[in-house]
N, C-alpha and C positions, 0 to 999 in steps of 0.2 A: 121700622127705622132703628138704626144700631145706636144704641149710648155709647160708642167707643169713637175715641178721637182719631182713630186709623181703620181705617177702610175693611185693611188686612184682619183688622184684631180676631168679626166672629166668624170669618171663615176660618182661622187660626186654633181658637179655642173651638171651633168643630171635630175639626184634625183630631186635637188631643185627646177629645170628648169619646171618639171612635176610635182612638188607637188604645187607650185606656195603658200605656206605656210611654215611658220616656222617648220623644224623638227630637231629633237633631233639627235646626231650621231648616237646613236645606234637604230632609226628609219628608218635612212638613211642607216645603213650595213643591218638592216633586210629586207627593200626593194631590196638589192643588190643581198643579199640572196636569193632572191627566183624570180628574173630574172637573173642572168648569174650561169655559170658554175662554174668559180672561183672567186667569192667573195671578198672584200677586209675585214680584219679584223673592229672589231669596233676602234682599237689603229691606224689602216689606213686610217681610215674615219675621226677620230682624226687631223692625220698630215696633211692629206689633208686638212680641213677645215683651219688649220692655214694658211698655204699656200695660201689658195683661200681670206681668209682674209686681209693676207698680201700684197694681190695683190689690194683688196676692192673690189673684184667679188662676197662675200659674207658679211655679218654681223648678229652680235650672237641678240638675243632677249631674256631679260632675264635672259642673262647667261648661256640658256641649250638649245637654240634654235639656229637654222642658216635660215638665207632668204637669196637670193640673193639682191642684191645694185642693181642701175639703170645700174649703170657699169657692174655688173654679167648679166644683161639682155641684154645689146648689144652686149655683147660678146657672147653669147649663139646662137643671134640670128645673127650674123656675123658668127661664126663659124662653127655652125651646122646646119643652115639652110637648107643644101645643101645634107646635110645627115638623116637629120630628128632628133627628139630630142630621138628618141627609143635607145636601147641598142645594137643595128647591128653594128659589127664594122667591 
């Protein structure tokens, strides 16, 4: 079960966990896209980035970019180590 108040959030900090670069939300919903069945919108990828920012698991570059923080990096690797960073839930 996710600790995140958006649905979105760890498929989201997945994304970033495996892109290991800045992308853009609607970078981040088109990769979502075309690995899971159900998709989070790009206005979900949205909420969730504030969220993960809110938390400072992520931060914007730019303005139109997200990377994960050192903190989104130990939590990635705390949390999903165990599961692997892939899309299997």
């Amino acid at each position: 079960m996710s600790d995140f108040e958006n649905e979105a959030a760890e498929r989201v900090i997945r994304v970033l966990s495996q892109a290991g670069v800045g992308v853009s939300p609607g970078g981040i919903a088109a990769n979502l896209a075309a690995v899971v069945d159900d998709p989070p919108s790009e206005s979900a990828v949205c909420a969730a980035l504030d969220e993960l920012e809110r938390r400072d698991l992520v931060r914007r570059l730019d303005g139109a970019y997200y990377l994960l923080t050192d903190h989104g990096r130990d939590y990635v690797e705390r949390e999903f180590e165990e599961m692997g960073v892939g899309f299997i839930e």
